[in-house]
C-alpha positions as CSV (number, residue, x, y, z in Angstrom):
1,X,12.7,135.5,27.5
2,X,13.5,132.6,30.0
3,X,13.3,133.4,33.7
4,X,10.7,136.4,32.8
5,X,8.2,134.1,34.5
6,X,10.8,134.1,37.8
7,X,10.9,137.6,37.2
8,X,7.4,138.3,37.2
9,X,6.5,136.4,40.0
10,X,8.9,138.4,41.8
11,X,7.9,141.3,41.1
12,X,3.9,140.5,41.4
13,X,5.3,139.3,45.0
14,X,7.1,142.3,45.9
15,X,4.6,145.0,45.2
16,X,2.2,143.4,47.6
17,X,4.1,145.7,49.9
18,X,3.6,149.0,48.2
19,X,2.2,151.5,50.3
20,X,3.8,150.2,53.0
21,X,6.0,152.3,55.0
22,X,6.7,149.5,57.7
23,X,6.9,145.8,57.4
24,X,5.9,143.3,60.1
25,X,6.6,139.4,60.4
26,X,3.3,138.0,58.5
27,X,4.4,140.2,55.4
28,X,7.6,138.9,55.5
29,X,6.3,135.3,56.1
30,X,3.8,136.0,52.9
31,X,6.3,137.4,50.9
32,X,9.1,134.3,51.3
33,X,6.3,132.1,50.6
34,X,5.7,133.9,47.7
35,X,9.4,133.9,46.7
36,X,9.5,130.4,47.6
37,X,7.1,129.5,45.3
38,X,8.7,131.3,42.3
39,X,11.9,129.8,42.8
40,X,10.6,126.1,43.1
41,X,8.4,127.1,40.1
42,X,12.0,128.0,37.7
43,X,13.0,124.8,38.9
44,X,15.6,126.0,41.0
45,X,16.5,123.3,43.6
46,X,14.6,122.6,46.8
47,X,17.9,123.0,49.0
48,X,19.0,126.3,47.5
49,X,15.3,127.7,47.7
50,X,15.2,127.4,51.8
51,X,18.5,128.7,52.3
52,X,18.2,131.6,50.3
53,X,14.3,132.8,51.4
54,X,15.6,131.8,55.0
55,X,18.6,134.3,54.5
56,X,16.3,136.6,53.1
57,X,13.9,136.1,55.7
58,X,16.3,137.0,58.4
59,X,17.3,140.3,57.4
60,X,13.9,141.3,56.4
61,X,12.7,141.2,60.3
62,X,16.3,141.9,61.8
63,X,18.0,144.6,59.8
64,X,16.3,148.2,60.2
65,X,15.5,149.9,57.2
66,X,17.1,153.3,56.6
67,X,14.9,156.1,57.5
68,X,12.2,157.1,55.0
69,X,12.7,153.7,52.8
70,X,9.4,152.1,51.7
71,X,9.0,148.7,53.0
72,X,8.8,147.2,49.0
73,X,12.1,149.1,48.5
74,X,13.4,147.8,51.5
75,X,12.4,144.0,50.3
76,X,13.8,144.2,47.2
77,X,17.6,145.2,48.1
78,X,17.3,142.3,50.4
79,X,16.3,140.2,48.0
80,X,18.8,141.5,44.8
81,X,21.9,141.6,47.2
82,X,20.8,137.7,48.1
83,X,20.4,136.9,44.4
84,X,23.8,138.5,43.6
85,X,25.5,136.7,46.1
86,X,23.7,133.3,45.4
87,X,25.2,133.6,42.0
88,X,28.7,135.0,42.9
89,X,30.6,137.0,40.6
90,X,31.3,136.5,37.1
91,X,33.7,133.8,35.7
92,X,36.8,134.9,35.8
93,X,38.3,135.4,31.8
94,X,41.0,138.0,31.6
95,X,42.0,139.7,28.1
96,X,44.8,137.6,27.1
97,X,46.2,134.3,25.5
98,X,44.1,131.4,27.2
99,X,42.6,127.8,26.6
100,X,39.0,127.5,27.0
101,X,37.5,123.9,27.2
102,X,33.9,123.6,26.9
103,X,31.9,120.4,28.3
104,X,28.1,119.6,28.2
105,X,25.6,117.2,26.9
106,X,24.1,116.8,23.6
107,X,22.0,119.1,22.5
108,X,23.2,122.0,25.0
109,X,24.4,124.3,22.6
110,X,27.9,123.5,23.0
111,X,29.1,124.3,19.7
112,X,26.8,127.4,18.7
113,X,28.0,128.9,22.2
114,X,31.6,128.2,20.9
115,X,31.2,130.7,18.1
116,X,29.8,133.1,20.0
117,X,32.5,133.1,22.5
118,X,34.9,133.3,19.8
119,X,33.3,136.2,18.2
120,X,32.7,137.9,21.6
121,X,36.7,137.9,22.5
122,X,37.7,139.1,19.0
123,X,35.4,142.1,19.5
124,X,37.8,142.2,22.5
125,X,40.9,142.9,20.3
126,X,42.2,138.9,20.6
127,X,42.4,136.4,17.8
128,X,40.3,133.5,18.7
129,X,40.1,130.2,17.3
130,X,37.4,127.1,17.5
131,X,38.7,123.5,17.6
132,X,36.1,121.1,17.2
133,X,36.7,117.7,18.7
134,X,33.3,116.0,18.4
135,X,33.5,112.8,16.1
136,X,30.0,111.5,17.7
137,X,27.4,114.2,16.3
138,X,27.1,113.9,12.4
139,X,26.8,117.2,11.4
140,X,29.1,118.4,14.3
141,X,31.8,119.3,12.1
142,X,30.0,121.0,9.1
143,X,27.6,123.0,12.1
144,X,31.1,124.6,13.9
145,X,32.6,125.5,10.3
146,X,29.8,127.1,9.5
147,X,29.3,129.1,12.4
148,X,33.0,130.5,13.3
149,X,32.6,131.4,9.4
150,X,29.7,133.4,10.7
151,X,31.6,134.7,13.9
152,X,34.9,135.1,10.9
153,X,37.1,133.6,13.7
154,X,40.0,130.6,12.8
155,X,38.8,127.0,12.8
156,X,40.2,124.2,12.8
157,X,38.4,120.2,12.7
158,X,39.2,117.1,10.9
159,X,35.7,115.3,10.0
160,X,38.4,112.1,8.1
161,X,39.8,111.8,11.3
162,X,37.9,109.8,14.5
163,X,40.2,110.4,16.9
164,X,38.9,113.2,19.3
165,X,42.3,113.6,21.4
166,X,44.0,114.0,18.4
167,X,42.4,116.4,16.9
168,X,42.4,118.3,20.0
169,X,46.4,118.2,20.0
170,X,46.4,118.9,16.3
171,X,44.2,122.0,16.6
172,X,46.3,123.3,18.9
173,X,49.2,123.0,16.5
174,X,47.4,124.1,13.4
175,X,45.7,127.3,15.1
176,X,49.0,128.4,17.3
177,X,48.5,132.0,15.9
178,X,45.6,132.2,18.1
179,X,45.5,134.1,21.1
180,X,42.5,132.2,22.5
181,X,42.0,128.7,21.6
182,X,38.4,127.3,22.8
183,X,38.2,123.7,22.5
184,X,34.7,122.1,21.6
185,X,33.9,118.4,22.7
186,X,31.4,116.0,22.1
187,X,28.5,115.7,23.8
188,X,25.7,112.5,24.9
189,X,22.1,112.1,25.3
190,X,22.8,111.1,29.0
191,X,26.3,111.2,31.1
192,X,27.8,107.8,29.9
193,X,31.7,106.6,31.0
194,X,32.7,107.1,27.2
195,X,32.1,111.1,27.2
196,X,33.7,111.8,30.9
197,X,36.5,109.2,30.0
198,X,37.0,111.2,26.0
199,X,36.7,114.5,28.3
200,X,39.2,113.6,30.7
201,X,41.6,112.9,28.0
202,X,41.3,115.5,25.8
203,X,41.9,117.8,29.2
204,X,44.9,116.4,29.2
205,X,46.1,117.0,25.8
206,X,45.3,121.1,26.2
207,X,45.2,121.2,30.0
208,X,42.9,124.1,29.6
209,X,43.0,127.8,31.7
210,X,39.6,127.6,32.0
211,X,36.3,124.3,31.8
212,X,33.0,125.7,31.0
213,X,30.0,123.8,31.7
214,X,27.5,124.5,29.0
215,X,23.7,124.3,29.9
216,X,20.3,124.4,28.5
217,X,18.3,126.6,30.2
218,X,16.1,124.4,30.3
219,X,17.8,121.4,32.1
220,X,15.7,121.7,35.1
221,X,16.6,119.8,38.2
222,X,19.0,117.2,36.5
223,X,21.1,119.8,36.5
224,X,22.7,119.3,39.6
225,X,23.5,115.6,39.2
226,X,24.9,116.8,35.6
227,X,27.3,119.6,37.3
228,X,28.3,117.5,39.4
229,X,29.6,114.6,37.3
230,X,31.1,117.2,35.3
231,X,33.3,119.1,38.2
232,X,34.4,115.9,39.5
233,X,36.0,114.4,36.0
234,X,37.5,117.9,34.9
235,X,37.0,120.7,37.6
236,X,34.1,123.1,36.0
237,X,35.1,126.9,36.7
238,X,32.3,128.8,35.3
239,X,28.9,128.0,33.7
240,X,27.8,128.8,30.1
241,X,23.8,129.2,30.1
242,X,22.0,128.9,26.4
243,X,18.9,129.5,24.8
244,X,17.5,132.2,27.5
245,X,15.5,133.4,24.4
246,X,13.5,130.6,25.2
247,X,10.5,129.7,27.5
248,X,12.6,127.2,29.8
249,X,12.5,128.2,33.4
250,X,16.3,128.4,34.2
251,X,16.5,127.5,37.5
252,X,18.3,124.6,37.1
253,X,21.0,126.6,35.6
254,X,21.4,128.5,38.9
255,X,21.5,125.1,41.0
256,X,24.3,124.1,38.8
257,X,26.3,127.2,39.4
258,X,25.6,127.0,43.4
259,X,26.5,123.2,43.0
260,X,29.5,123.4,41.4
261,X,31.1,126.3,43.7
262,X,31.5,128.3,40.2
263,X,29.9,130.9,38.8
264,X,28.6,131.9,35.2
265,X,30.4,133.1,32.3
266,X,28.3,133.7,29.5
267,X,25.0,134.0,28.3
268,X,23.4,132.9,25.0
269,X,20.5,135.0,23.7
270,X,19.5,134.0,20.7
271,X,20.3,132.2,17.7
272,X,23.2,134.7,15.4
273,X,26.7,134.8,17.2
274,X,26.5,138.0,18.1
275,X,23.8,136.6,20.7
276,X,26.0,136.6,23.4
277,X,26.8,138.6,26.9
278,X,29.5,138.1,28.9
279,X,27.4,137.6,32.4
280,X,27.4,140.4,35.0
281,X,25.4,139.3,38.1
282,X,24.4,143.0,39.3
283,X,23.1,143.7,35.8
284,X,21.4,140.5,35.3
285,X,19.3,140.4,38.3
286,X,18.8,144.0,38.1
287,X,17.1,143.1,34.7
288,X,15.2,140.2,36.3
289,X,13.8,142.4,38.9
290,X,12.8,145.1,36.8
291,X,15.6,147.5,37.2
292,X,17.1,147.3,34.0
293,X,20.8,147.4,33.0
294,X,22.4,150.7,31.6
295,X,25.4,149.2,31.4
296,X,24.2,146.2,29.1
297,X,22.3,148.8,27.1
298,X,24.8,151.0,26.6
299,X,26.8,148.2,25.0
300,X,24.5,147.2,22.7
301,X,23.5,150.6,21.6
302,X,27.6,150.9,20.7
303,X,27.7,147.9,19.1
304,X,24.3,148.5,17.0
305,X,25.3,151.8,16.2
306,X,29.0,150.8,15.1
307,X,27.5,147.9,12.7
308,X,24.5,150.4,11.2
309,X,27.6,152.8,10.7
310,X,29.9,150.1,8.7
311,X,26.9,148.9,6.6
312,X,25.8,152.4,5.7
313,X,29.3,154.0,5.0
314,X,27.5,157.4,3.9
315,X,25.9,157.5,7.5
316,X,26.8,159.3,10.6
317,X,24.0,159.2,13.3
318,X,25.6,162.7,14.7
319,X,24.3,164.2,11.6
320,X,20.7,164.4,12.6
321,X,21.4,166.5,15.2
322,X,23.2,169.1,12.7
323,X,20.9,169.3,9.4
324,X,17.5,168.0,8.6
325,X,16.2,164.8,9.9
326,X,15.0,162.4,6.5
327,X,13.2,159.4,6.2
328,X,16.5,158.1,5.3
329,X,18.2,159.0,9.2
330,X,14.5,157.3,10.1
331,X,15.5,154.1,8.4
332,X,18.9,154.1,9.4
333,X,17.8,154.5,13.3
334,X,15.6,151.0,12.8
335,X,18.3,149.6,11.5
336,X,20.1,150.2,14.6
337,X,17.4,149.2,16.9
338,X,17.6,145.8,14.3
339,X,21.3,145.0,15.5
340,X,20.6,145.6,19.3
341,X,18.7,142.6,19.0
342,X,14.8,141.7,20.2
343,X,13.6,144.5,21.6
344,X,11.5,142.5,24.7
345,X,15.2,141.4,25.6
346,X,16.0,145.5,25.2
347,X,13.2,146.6,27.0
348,X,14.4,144.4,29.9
349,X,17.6,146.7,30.4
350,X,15.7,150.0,30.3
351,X,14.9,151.0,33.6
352,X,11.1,150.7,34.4
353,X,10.6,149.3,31.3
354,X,11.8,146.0,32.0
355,X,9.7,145.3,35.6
356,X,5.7,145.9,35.4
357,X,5.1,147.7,32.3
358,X,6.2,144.5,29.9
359,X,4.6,142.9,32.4
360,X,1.1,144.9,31.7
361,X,2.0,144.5,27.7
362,X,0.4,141.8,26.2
363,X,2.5,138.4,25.3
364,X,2.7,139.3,21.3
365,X,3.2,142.9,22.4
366,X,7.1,143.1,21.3
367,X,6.3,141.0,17.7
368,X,4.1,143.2,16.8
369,X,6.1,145.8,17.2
370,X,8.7,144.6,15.6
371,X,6.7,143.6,12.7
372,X,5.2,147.1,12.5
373,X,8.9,148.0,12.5
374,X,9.8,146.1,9.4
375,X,6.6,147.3,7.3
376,X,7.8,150.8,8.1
377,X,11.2,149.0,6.6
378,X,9.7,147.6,3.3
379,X,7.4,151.1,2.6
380,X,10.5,153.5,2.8
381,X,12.0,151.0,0.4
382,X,9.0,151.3,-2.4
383,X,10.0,155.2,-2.1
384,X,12.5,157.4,-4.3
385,X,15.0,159.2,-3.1
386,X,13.7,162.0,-3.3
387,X,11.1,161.0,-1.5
388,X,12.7,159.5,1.4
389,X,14.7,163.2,1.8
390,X,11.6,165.3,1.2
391,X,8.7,163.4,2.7
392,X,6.5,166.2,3.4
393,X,5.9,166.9,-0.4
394,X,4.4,163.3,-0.5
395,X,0.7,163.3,-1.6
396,X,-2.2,161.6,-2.3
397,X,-1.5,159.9,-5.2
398,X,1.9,159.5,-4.3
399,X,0.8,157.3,-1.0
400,X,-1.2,155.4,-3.3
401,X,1.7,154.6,-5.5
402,X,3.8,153.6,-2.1
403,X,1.4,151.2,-1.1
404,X,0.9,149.4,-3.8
405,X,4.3,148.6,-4.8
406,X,5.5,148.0,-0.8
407,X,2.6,145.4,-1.1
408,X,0.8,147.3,2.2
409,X,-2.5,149.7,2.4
410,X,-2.8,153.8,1.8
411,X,-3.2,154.0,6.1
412,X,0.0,151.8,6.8
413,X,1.8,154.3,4.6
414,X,0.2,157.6,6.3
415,X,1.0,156.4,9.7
416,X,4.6,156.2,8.8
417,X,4.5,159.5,8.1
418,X,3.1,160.6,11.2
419,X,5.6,158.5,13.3
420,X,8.4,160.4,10.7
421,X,6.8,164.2,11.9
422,X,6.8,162.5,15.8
423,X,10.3,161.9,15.3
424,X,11.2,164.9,13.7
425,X,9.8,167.2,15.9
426,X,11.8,165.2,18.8
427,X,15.0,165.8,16.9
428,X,14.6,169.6,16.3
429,X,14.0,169.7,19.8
430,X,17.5,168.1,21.1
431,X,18.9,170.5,18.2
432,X,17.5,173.8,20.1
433,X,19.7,172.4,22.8
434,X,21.9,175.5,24.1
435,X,23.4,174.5,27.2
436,X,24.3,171.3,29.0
437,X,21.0,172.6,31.8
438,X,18.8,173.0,29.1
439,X,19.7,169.6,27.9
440,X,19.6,168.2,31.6
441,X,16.0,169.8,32.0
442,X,15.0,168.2,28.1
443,X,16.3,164.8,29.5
444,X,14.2,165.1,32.8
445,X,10.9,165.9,31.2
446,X,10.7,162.9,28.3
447,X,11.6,160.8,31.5
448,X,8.9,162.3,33.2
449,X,6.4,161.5,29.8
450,X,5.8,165.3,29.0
451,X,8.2,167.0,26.4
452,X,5.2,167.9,23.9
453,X,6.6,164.3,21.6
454,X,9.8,163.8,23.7
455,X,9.4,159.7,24.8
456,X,6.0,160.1,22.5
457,X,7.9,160.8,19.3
458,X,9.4,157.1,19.9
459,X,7.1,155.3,21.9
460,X,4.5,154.3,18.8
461,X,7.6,152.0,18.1
């Protein structure tokens, strides 16, 4: 994911100081050189690098830490409370009827981030709709039809009509239903007078609530001269950053939020609509430090668990815990894992997942596992029903018949089964669960790895 390299490095920087109970001036010294050099490196901007490692500097050798605190620990609030505040807080977009206009140039992801914005506020209760303005891109019109299609959210473009301001002020006509309108604009290879003038005007017809910048994560340093053109022709309040499934660095993305005075609104993940987080700045740098984000989690487990439960009508995860646990309830629980999304980007908001153990895993480590995820898929699909519910009466000669119809070998079918009896045994545990202590002590040892399959029942996966 972009800015894992950033995150890395910060980390590899930081735990230089383990085992350090006190910290003197040359580790501080090292260490800002070190962070220095990892900001410069995710091409965040020269100016913005010095003042925040000279901030962080300063209250490395001035503040005290409190009693007993480890000098990496100590380091690393200082540095995630000067992250936190380099970014500011999240854009400000309350629950309610509003006009969002998005601005950016070609090839930013203006009109995929659109969508997902769409489809994010509708999960939010509100009725949003996309107006697509851009009579420069062919393509433009077709691309934003077929996504808010994907995001089911109202549309409205006119690809007869070349008149961009128009078809703003018509939009807003035609979708008036809408609780939030979010207008899409055209975008250039470069800033040229024709987009900030057709910008400029187009403000004016719909005289937006809020102007989002959209950015590539990978803009680099021109992001500041971009962020700035942009806030001066229509006022930029909040940053959207794209493509962070990427390998760009993304530091550019952070200059353009310092330079603008804003702050960031959204981030895009990935390539489906429902790739999209509304930004939190403790969570995120949490994540990029290696201290995952429960609350992030937490959401997409919902949200997972919600769309496994609507595609499989006859499912309810709560059953497990109540009767016998089936190949079918194993299916149904990588399913889920599925609609959270890629599971490096999952790991990243489990705490002490995220930090130095991806960072031990090798690079192919999470499509691998995923891949192993979906053979697992395709074999309980060559089985029968009656298979699928009583798996431990399948033999020989039925494993042979598994694997040659799901197209896969006799030992890929056999080590399914034993990550179904891992899993089991992990369920059956949570169901001899007779008190909220017991459950409490259950809880504490799979964090602590023992359990006898607890975190081992699902860490094959």
């Amino acid at each position: 994911m972009v800015l894992d390299d950033l995150g890395s490095s910060l980390r590899s920087s930081l735990d230089k100081l383990r085992g350090k109970s006190r910290i003197s001036e040359e580790d501080v010294e090292e260490i800002v050189k070190e962070i220095q050099r990892s900001l410069l490196s995710a091409d965040v901007d020269v100016s913005l690098v010095m003042e925040l490692s000279d901030n962080i500097k300063e209250r490395a050798l001035e503040e005290e830490p409190p009693a007993g605190t480890p000098a990496r620990d100590f380091v690393l609030r200082i540095v995630y409370e000067e992250l936190v505040g380099l970014i500011g807080d999240s854009t400000e977009l309350p629950l309610e009827e509003q006009t969002i206009l998005l601005a950016g140039l070609q090839g930013s992801g203006k009109t995929t981030s659109a969508a997902k914005m769409a489809w994010w506020f509708s999960t939010k209760g509100l009725r949003p709709a996309v107006i697509q303005t851009d009579t420069f891109r062919p393509g433009a019109y077709d691309q934003a039809k077929e996504m808010a299609s994907r995001a089911e959210v109202d549309f409205y473009g006119n690809p007869d009509n070349d008149d961009p301001v128009e078809i703003a002020r018509k939009g807003l006509e035609e979708t008036s239903e809408a609780d939030v309108h979010i207008v899409d604009t055209a975008g250039r290879h470069a800033l040229e007078d024709d987009l900030i003038d057709e910008i400029e005007q187009i403000e004016g017809v719909v005289d937006p609530d809020t102007s989002l910048l959209v950015l590539d994560a990978a803009i680099g340093q021109g992001a500041k001269e971009q962020a700035q053109q942009f806030d001066e022709s229509i006022g930029i309040d909040g940053v959207v950053i794209t493509k962070l499934d990427g390998t760009a660095k993304g530091g550019g993305a952070l200059t353009a939020v310092d330079q603008t005075d804003s702050s960031i609104a959204f981030l895009g993940t990935g390539e489906e609509v429902q790739d999209v987080e509304r930004f939190e700045p403790d969570g995120f740098i949490s994540r990029l430090l290696g201290m995952g984000d429960l609350g992030q989690l937490a959401e997409r487990v919902e949200r997972a668990m919600e769309q496994t439960e609507i595609e499989e009508d006859d499912w309810d995860p709560e059953d497990m815990l109540q009767g016998q646990f089936t190949l079918n309830d194993m299916q149904k629980q990588m399913e889920a894992m599925n609609n959270m999304g890629p599971l490096d980007q999952v790991m990243d908001m489990i705490p002490g997942f995220g930090g130095g153990i991806k960072d031990q895993l090798p690079d192919d480590a999470m499509d691998v596992t995923q891949e192993r995820m979906h053979t697992f898929s395709v074999i309980m699909d060559s089985m029968t029903e009656a298979e699928k519910e009583y798996p431990k009466a399948i033999g020989a000669s039925q494993i042979e018949r598994i694997a040659r119809g799901s197209g896969t070998n006799e030992d890929q079918v056999r080590e399914l089964l034993q990550q179904y009896k891992m899993m089991e045994k992990t369920i059956k545990q949570f169901q001899g669960m007779g008190s909220e202590q017991e459950m409490q002590r259950m809880m504490k040892q799979m964090q602590q790895g023992g359990g006898g399959g607890g975190m081992g029942g699902l860490g094959p996966f």
